[in-house]
ROVOLO-676165 format. One line per field, with one value per residue: x, y, z of N, C-alpha, C in turn; residue number from 1. Coordinates in Angstrom, 3 decimals, padded with zeros to 6 digits. Example, Ala and Ser with C-alpha at 12.3 -4.5 7.8 and 13.67 -1.06 7.14 Angstrom:
BEGIN
n.u	013.190	012.850
n.v	-005.690	-002.250
n.w	007.800	007.080
ca.u	012.300	013.670
ca.v	-004.500	-001.060
ca.w	007.800	007.140
c.u	013.200	012.900
c.v	-003.300	000.030
c.w	007.800	007.870
i	1	2
***
This chain:
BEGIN
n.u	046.989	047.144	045.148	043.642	044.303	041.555	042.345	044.132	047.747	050.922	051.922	049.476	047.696	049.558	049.061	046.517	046.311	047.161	045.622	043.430	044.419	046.938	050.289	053.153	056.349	059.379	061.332	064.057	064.984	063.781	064.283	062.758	060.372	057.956	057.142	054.520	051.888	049.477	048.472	050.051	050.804	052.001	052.944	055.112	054.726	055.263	056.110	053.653	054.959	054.281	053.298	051.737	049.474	046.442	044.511	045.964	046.959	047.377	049.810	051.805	052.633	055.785	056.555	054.707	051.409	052.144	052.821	054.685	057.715	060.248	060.610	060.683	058.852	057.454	057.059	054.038	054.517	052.959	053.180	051.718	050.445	050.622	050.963	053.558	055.397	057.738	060.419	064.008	065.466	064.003	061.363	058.081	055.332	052.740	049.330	046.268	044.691	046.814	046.472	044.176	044.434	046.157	044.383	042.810	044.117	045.108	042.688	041.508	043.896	044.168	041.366	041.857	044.036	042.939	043.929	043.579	041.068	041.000	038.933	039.713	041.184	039.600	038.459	039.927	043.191	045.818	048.927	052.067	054.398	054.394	055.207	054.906	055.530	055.180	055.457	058.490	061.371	060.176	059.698	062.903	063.658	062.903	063.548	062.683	059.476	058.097	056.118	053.011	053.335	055.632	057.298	056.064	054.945	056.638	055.538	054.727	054.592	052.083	050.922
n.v	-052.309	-054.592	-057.475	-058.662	-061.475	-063.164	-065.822	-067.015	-065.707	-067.571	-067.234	-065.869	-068.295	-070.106	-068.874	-069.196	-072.010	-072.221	-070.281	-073.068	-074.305	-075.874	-076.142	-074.366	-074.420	-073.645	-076.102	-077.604	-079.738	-079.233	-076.272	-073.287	-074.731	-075.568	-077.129	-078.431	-079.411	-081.815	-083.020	-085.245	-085.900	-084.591	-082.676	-081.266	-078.421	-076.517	-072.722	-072.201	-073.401	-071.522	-068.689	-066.731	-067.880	-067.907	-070.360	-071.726	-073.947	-072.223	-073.186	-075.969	-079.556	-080.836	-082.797	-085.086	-085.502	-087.555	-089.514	-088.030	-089.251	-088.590	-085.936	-086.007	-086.298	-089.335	-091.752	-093.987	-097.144	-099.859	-103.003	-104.800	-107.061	-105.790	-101.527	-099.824	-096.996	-095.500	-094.304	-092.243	-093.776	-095.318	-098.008	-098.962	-100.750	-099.468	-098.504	-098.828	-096.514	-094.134	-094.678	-093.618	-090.885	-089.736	-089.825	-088.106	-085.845	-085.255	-084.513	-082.332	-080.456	-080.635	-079.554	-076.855	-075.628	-075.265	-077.124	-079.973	-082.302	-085.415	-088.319	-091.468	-090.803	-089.831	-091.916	-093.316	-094.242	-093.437	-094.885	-094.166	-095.277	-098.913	-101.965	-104.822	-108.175	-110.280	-109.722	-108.957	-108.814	-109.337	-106.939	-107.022	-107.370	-110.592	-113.500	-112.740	-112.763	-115.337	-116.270	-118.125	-119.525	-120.169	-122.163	-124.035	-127.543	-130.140	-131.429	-135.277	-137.439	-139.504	-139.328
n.w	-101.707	-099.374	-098.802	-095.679	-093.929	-092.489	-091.355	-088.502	-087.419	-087.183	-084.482	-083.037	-083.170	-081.695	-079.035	-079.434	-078.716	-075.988	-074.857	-074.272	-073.236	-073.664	-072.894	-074.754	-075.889	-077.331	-079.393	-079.624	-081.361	-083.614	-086.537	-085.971	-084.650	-082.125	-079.262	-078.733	-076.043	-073.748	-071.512	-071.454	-073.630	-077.105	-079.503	-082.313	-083.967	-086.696	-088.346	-091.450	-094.728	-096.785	-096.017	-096.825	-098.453	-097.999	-097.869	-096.480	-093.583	-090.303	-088.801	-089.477	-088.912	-087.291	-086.142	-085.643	-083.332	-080.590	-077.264	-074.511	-073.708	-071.634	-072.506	-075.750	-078.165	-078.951	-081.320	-082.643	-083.041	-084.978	-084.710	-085.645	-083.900	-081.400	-080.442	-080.404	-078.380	-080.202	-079.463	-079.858	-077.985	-076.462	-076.839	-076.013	-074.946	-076.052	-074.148	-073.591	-072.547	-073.026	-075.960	-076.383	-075.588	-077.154	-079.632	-078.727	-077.991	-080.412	-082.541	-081.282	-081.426	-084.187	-084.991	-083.663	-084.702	-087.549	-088.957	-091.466	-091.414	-091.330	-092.105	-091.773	-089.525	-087.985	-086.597	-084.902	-083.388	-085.330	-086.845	-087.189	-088.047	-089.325	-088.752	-089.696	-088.288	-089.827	-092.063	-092.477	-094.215	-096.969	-098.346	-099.689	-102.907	-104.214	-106.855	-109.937	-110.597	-112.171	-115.312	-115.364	-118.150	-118.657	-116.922	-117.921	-117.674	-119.711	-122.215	-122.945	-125.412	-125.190	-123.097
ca.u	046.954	047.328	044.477	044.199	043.667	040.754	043.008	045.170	049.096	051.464	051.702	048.226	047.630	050.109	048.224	044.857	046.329	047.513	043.924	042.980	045.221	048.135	051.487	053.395	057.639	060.471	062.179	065.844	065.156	063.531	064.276	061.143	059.807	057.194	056.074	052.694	051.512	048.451	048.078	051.402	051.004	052.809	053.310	055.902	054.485	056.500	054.962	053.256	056.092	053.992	052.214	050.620	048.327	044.688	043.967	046.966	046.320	048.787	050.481	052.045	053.313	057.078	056.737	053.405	051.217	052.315	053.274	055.893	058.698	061.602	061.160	060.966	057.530	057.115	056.087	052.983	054.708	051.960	053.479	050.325	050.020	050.156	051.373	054.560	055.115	058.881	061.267	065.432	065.844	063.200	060.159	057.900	054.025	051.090	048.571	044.684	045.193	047.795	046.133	042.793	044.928	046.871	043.600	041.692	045.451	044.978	041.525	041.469	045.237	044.115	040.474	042.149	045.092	042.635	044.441	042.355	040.534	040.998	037.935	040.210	041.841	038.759	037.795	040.725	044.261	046.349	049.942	053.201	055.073	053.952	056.498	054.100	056.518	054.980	056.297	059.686	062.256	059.433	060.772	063.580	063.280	063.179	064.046	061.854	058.291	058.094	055.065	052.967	053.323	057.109	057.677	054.844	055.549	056.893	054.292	055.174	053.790	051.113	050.434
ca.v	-052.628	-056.349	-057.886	-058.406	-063.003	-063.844	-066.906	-066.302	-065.847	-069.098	-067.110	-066.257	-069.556	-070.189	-068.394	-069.716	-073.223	-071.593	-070.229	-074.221	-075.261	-076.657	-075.596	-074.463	-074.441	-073.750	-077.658	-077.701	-080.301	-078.692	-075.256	-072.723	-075.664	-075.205	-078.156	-078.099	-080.381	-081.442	-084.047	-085.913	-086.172	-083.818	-082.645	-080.223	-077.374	-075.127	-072.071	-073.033	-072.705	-070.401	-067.883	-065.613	-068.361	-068.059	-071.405	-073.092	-074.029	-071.370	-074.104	-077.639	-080.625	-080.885	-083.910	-085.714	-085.698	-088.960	-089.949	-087.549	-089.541	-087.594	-084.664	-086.393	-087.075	-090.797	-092.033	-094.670	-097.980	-101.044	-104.234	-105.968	-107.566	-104.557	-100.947	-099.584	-095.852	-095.641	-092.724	-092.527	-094.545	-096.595	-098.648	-099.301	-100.832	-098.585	-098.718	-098.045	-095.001	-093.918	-094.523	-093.007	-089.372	-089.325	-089.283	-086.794	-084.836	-084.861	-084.285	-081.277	-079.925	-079.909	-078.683	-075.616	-074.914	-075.004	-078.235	-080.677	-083.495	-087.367	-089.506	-092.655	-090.526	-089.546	-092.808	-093.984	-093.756	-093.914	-095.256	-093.756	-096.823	-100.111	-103.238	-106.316	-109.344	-111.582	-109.253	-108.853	-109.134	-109.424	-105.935	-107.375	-108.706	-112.325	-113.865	-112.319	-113.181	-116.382	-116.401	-119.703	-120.697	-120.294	-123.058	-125.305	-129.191	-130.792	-132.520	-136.662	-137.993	-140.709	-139.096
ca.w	-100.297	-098.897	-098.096	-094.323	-093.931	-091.100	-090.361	-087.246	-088.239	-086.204	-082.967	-082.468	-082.799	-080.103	-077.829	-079.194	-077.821	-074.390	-073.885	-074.021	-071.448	-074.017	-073.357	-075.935	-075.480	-077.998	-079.296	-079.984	-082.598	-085.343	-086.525	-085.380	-084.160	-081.043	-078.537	-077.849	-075.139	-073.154	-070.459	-071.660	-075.295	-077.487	-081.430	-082.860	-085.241	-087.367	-089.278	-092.487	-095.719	-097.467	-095.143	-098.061	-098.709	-096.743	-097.681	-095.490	-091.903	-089.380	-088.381	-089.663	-088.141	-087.688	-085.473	-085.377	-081.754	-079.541	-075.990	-074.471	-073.147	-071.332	-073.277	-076.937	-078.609	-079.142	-082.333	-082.612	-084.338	-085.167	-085.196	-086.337	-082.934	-080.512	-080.777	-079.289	-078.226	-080.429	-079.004	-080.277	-076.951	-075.833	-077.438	-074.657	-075.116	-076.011	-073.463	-074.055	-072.184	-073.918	-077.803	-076.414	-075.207	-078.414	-080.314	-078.421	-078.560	-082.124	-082.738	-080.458	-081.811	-085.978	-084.387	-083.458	-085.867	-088.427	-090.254	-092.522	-090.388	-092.469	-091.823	-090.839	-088.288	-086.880	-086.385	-084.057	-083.499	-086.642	-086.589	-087.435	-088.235	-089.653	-089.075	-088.717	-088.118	-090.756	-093.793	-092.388	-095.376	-097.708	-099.052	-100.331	-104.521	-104.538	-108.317	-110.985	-110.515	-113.709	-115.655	-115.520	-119.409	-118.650	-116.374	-118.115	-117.399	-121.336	-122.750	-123.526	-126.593	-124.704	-121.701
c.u	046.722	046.430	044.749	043.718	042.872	041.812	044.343	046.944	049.444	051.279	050.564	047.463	048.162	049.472	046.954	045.524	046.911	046.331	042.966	043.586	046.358	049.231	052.012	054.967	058.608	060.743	062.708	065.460	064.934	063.483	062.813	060.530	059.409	056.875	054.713	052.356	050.006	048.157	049.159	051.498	051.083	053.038	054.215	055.399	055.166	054.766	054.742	054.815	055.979	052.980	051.506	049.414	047.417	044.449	044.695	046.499	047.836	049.223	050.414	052.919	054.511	057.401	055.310	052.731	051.414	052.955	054.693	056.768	060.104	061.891	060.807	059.349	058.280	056.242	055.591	053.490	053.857	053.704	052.819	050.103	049.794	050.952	052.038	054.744	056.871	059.746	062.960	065.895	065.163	062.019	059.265	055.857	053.309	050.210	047.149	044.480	046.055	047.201	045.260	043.653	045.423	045.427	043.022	042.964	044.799	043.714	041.238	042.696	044.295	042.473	041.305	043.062	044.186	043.082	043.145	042.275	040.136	039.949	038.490	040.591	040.856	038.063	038.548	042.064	045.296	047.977	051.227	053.678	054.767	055.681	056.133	055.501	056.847	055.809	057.851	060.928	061.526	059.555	061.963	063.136	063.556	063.474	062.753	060.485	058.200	056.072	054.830	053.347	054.742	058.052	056.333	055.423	055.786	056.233	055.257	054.558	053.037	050.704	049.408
c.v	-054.132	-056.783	-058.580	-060.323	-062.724	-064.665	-065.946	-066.668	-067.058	-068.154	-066.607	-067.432	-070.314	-069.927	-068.709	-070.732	-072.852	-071.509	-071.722	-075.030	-076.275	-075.816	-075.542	-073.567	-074.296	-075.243	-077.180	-078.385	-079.605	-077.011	-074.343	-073.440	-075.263	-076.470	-077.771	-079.557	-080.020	-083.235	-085.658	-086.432	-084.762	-083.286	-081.348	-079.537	-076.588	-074.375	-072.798	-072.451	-071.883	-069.687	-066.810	-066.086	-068.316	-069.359	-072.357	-073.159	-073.108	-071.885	-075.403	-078.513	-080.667	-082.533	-084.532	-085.916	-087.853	-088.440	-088.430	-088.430	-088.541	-086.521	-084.921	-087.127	-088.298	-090.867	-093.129	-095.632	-099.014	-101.968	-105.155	-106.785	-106.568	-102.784	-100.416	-097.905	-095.996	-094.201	-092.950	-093.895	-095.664	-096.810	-099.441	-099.509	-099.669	-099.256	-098.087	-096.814	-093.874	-093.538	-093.498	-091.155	-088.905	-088.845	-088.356	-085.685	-084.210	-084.199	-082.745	-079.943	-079.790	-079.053	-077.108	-074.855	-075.028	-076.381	-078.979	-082.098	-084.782	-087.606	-090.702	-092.140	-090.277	-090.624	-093.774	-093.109	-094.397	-093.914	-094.565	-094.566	-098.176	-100.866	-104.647	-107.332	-110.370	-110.698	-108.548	-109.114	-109.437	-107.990	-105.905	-108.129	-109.755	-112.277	-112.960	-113.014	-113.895	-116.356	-117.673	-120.561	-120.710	-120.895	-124.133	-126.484	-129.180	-131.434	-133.709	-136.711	-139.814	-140.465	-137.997
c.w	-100.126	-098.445	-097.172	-094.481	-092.054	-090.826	-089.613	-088.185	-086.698	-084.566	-082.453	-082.298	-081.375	-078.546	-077.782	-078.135	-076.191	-074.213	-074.212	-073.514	-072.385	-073.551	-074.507	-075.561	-076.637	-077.976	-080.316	-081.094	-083.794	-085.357	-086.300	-084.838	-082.212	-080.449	-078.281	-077.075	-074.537	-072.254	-070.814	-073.299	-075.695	-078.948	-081.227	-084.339	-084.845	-088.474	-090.827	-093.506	-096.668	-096.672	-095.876	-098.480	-097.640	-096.399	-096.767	-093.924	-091.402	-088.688	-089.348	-088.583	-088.917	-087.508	-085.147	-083.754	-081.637	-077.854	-075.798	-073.541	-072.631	-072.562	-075.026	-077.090	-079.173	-080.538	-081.837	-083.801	-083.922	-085.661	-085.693	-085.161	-081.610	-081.439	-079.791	-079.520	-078.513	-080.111	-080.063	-079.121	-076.439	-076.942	-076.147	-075.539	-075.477	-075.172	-073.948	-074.044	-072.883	-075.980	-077.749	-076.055	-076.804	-079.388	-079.851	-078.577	-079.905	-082.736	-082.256	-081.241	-083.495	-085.682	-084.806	-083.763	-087.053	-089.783	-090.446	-091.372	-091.413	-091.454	-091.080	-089.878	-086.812	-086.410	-085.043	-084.290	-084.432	-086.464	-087.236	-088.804	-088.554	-090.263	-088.760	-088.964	-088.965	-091.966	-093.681	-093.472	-096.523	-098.584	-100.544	-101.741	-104.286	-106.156	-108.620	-110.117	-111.998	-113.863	-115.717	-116.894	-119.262	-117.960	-116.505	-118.174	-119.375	-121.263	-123.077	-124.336	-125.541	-123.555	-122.069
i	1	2	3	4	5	6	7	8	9	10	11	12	13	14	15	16	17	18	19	20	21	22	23	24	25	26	27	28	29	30	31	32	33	34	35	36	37	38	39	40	41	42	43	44	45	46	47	48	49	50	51	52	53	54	55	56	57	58	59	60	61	62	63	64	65	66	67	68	69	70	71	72	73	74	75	76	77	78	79	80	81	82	83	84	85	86	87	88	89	90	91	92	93	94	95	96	97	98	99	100	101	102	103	104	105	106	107	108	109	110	111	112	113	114	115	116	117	118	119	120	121	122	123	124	125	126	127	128	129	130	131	132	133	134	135	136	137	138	139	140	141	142	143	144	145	146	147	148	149	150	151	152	153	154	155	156	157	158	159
***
């Protein structure tokens, strides 16, 4: 006989986050894929990919919580001088407002699917996307990296 798991299966979950005032909508994008929302920020969980295990959370992220723009969660890209709320269509500022919802989103959302809670995350709001400006093409190989004895000045005889 199968032992029965305490953790909730994905659609009781569903309905946990309904009885805390998220919606939670079918999205076209990702296959099984569920919106969940709550005061305009947004994530897409799908069921976990092995549901036999106890130890998995009954839900993962398809699409990470951010901003909902027209329908389409917003990722959270750092430029190293501010952070912009990036959609397929628009890139539009992050506002205080805005960083501070996403984290309580989040905080609240792995809360109550049971997912694993990071320390840095709980400390603020953690970024998608990193494209600071200064390391732009810095990616790219330059020549070899030369060791110093391998461009040592030639010694003169009297100097």
């Amino acid at each position: 006989m199968k032992k029965r798991s305490s953790h909730p299966n994905f659609d009781q979950t569903l309905e946990l986050l309904r009885a805390h005032s998220f919606d939670a909508a079918p999205y076209p994008g990702v296959a099984g894929g569920v919106l969940v929302s709550k005061h305009g920020v947004g994530a897409v969980l799908v069921p976990p990919r092995r549901a036999d295990d106890p130890e998995d959370a009954p839900a993962a992220y398809a699409v990470g919580p951010g901003i909902l723009v027209k329908g389409e969660v917003g990722r959270l890209l750092d430029r190293g001088y501010q952070k912009f709320i990036k959609t397929s269509q628009y890139e539009l500022p992050a506002t205080a407002n805005q960083l501070q919802a996403i984290h309580t989103f989040s905080e609240e959302l792995t809360q109550l699917i049971g997912a694993v809670s990071l320390y840095n995350e709980s400390l603020g709001t953690t970024s998608d996307v990193y494209r600071y400006d200064r390391l732009i093409g810095r990616e790219v190989a330059d020549a070899a990296p030369v060791e110093p004895w391998d461009h040592a000045p030639e010694l003169t005889e009297g100097h």
